[in-house]
N, C-alpha and C positions, 0 to 999 in steps of 0.2 A: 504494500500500500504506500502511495504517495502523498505527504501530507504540503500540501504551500501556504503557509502564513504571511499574510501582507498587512505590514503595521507599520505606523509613522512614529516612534521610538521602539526600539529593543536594548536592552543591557546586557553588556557592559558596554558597545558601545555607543548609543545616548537613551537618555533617561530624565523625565517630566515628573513623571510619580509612577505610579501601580500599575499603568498600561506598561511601561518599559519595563517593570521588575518578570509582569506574566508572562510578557512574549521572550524575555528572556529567560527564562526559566524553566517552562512549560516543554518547548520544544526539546531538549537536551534527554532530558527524561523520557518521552515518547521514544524518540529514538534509541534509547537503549532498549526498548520494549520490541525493537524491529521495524518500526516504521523510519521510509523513509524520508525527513524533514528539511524544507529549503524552505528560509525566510527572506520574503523581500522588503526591502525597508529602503529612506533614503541617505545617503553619505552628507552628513550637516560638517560645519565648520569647525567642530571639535572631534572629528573622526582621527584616533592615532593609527594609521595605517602601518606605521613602524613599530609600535609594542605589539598589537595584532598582528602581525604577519598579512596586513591583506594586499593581496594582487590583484590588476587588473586582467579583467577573464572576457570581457566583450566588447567589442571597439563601438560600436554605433548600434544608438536604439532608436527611431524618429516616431514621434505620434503629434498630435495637433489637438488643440482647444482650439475651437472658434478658429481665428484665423491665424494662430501662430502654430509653427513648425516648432516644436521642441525635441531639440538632441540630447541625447542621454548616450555617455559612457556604462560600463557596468563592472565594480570589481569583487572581490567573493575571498570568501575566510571559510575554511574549510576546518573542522572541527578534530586536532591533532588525538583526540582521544574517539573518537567517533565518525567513521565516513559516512553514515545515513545522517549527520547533520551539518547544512552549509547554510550559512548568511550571503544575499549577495546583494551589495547596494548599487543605490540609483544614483549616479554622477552627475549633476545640472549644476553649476558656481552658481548660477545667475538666481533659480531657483531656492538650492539645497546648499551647496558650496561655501557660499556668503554667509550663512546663516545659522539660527540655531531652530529647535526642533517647530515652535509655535511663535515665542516672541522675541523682539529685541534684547537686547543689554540692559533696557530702560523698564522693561517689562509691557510693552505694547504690542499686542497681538497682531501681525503681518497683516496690513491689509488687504495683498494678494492670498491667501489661505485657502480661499476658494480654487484659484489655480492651482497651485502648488500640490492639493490632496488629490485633484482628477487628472493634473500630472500623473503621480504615484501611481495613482490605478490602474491607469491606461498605458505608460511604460513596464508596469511590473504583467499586463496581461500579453503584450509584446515579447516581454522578453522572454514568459514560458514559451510563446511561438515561437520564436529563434533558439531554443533550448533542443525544441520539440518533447517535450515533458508533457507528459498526459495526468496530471495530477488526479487523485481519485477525491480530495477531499481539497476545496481553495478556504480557509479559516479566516474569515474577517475581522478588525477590529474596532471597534467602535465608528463615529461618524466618517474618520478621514477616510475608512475602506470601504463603508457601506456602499456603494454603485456598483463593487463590482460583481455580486449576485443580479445587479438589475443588467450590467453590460456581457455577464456571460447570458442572459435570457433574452437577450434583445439582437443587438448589434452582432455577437458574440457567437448567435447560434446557429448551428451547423458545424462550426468546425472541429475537425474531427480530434483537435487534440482535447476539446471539452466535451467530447460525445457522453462519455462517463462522470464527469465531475459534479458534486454535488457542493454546496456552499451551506459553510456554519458561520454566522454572525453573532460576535461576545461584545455585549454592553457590558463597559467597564463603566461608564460615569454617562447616562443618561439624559443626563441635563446639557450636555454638548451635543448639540445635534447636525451643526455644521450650516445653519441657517446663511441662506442668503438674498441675495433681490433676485428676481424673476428677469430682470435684464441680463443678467448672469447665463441664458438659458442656452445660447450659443456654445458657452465653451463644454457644455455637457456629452453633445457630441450623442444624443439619445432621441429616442419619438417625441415629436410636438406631443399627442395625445398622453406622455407620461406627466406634463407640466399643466394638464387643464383644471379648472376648480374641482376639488375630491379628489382628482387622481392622485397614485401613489405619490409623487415627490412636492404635489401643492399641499402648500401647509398655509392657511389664512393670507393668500396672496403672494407669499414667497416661497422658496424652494428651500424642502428638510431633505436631504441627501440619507439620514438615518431613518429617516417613516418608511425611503423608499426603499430601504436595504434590508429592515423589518418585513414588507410586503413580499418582497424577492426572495431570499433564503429562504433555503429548504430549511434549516437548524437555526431557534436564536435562542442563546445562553446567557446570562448574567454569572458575578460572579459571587454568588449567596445562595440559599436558598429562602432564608427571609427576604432576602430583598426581591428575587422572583415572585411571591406573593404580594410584596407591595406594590411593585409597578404593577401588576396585574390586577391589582384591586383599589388601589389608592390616584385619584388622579393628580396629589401633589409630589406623592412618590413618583409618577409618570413622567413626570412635567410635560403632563398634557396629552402623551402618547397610550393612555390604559387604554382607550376603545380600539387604538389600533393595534396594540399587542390581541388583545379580546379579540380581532376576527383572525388573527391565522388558525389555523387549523388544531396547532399544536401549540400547547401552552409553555410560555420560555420556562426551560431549562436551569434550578441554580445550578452551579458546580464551584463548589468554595475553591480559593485562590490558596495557593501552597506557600510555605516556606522554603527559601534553599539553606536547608541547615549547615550545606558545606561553607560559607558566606554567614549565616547572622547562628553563629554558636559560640558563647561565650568560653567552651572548651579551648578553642583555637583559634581565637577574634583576635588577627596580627595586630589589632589599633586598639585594644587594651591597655593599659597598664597594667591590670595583672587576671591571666587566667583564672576562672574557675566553672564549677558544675555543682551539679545536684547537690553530691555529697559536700564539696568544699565551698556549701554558699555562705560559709563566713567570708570569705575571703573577700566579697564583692564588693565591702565597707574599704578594700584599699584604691578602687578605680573610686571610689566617693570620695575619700580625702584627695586622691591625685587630683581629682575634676575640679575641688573645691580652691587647691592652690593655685591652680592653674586660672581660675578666677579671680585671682585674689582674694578669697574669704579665708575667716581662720578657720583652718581644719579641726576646732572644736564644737563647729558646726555639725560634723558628724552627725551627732544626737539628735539632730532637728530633722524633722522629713523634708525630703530631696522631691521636688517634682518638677518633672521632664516634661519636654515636646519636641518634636521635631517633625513640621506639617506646612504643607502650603498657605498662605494668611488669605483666606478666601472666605466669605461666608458660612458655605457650604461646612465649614470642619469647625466651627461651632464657634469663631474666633470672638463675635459682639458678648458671648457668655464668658468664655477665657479670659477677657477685658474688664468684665464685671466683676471676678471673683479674684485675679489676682491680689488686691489690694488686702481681701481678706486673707489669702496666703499668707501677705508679706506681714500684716497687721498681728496677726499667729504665732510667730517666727519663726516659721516653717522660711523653706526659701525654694525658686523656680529658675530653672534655664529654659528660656523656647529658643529656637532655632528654626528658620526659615525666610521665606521673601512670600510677596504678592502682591496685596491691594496697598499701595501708599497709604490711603488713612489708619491700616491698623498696622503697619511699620513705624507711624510716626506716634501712636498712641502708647503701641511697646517703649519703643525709646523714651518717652515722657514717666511711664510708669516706673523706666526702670532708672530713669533720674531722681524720680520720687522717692524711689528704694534701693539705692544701688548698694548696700550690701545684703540685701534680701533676694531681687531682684536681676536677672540678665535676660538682655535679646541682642542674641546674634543672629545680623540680616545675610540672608543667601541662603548657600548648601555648602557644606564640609561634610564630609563623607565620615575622616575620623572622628569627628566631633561627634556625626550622627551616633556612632556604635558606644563611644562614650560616655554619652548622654544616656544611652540606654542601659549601661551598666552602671553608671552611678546615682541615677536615681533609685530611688525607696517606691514612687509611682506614677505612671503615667498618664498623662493626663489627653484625653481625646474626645472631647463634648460634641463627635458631629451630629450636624440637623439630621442627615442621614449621610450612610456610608454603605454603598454596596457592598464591599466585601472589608475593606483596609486591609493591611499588612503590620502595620507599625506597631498595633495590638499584639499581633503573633508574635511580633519579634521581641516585645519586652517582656511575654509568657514566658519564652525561653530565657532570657537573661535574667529571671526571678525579680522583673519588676512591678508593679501590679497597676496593671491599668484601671482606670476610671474612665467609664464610654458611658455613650448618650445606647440606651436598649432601641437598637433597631437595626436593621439590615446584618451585614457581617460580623457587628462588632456583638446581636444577641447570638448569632450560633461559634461564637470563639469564645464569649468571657460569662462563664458563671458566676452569676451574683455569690459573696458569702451571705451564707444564712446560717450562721453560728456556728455552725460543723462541716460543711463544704461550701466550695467553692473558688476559681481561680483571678477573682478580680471583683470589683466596686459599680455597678449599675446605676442607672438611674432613670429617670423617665416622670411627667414629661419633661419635651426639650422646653425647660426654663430653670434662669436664673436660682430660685430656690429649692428645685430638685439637684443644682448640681453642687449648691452650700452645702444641702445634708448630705452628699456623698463625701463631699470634703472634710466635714465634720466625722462620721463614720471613719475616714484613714485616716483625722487623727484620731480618734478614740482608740483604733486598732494598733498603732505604730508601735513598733517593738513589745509585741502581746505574742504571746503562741498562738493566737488566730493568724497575727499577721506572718508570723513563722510557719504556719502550715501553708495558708492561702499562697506563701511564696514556695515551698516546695512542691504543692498543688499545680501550682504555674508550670514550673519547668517540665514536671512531667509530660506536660499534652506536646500530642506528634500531631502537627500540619502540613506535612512532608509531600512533596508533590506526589510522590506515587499514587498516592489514595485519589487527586485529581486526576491524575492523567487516566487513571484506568475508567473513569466514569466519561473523559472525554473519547478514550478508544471504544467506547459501547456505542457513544452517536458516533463515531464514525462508521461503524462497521454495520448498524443500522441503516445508516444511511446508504451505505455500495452495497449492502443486499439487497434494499426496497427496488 
């Protein structure tokens, strides 16, 4: 079986959030199962082509939006541990080259993006043709790939290298739907009658690229199985899209998102200050004083509960509540690192809070990679209040690091973190999403902090396995569904 994945980040190399981390991650593992896996994706501005080894493997790819010719080069990293897994990217400066995955430096979403993703598609569908690759399964991901279930049924059909190919399409974040103006309809390169009022790709006068990839696909996935119920029954969970998930035939698919334990295990986390596991989780109190000097606080902070973040500053991940309750953190004396970028006004409100409280307080703007692993081994709890969250990862990965997350109950983060309820449980709930639901959780770890609740609850943690395997096998059942239907 042939599996092609087409995604606009993969990792390691680029990465936005949780769409890079799956399609990174995801594929590797299938193909150790025997499937065989090529990812197409596109070569952005910070592609190291010398620490990866990648080569250029195809000299020229031509396809057209509207009236322009776009050339595509194509080069490919072949997987030294694995031959059924290859990445191979899409070469454009002008496009891809210049550029990073979605926005600028400045944090401004490309106003060319509508180009740039039916680029992707319609190069990456060329280039299986010049491959001559008869893929059995094309796996899409979210809005930026969604067309190409509608261009293999459209444009696409008849030819014989798609004669067998079936299309799965995984909503990672919903709410991106890749909207744009109906003036746009040129560079689609698809039937007038797909852009008429109701039809698949008209969404209230402009064009959703994701309604029409939902319509298209044989397979659509999420990556939860609570959050599969929500958009399915919720029209703010949808953002709008529940009546058109409600008519396909077959109702989406959760399949929870994995962990790569090789990558986020505090056994062998090279960006530690000091190892540990299960058994040696006293030890974790020495990456907490290391992180604490390293901040300059006195390392007799120790004592105080530590809470971490490290998330995109967007709405969506619960940041107007984060903003409300820090103060009582700090007011506590408890103390908090976030770490991340996004919306300027809650960059500039971190920075004010943490002038307000700078030996309580820190926010570091951007992404640090070691910092990220850091953060998760030296705090005590993690804090992640989203409005909702399809699946997250950041939760898993401070399960494993014995740190105890504090999540808003809904989507990925109700089927990873069991509430404590005196005697079990691997983490701090809450619900609803408001301000005084997420005081009393905060209230609750401190009540618990350094208690043998919180000492179980933390070995509790590390226990749980979200190791992709258990995903990937629930994803080789749609596929093999799918090329026997």
């Amino acid at each position: 079986m042939q599996v092609i994945f087409i995604a606009a980040e993969v990792y390691p190399f680029s990465k936005v959030g949780g769409l890079g981390d799956v399609v990174g991650a995801l594929p590797p593992v299938l193909a150790r199962s025997g499937i065989e896996i090529v990812v197409i994706t596109p070569a952005y501005c910070n592609l190291d082509r010398v620490k990866f080894g990648i080569q250029p493997c195809v000299a020229n790819i031509q396809v057209t939006a509207g009236d322009a010719i776009l050339q595509f080069t194509v080069s490919c990293w072949l997987d030294p541990k694995n031959a059924r897994y290859s990445v191979y990217f899409l070469e454009n400066e002008t496009l891809f080259g210049s550029r990073n995955v979605y926005c600028d430096d400045r944090g401004l979403v490309y106003p060319d993006n509508t180009l740039r993703f039916i680029a992707l598609q319609k190069a990456a569908l060329q280039l299986i043709l010049s491959q001559n690759w008869q893929p059995n399964i094309v796996h899409c991901h979210d809005h930026h790939t969604a067309l190409v279930p509608i261009y293999l049924k459209t444009v696409n059909t008849g030819q014989s290298n798609f004669a067998s190919t079936r299309t799965v399409l995984t909503l990672h974040n919903i709410a991106y739907q890749g909207l744009t103006e109906m003036d746009a309809k040129p560079l689609f390169g698809l039937p007038d009658d797909l852009f008429a009022p109701l039809q698949p790709l008209e969404w209230y006068g402009k064009i959703n690229p994701l309604k029409g990839g939902i319509l298209f696909a044989d397979e659509v996935t999420t990556v939860s199985p609570t959050h599969a119920s929500e958009i399915m029954t919720d029209e703010q969970f949808s953002a709008g899209l529940r009546e058109v998930l409600a008519s396909r035939p077959q109702p989406v698919k959760g399949i929870l998102n994995g962990v790569d334990y090789t990558y986020w295990n505090p056994e062998n986390d090279p960006m530690l200050f000091k190892n540990y596991s299960r058994s040696t989780i006293g030890e974790k109190v020495v990456n907490k004083r290391a992180l604490l000097r390293q901040l300059g606080w006195p390392t007799d902070y120790d004592t105080r509960p530590l809470f971490g973040m490290v998330s995109r500053l967007v709405e969506l991940k619960g940041i107007p509540l984060l903003l409300a309750v820090l103060p009582q953190i700090a007011e506590s004396g408890a103390t908090a690192i976030i770490l991340g970028s996004g919306q300027v006004e809650y960059e500039a409100a971190l920075a004010e809070l943490q002038a307000r409280f700078p030996t309580q307080l820190r926010f570091v703007p951007g992404y640090n990679e070691p910092l990220a692993h850091q953060i998760m081994a030296a705090a005590d709890y993690y804090l992640m209040p989203s409005r909702f969250e399809p699946c997250g990862l950041t939760q898993m990965y401070a399960l494993r690091y014995g740190t105890i997350p504090i999540v808003h109950h809904t989507g990925g983060l109700a089927d990873t973190v069991r509430d404590w309820d005196g005697r079990d449980g691997t983490g701090l709930t809450f619900a609803p999403y408001e301000v005084p639901a997420l005081q009393g959780a905060l209230e609750r770890a401190k009540a618990l902090y350094q208690t043998s609740a919180y000492e179980q609850m933390r070995l509790n943690a590390m226990e749980c396995d979200f190791s992709w395997e258990k995903s990937a096998a629930k994803y080789r059942e749609i596929y093999q569904r799918l090329c026997s239907a």
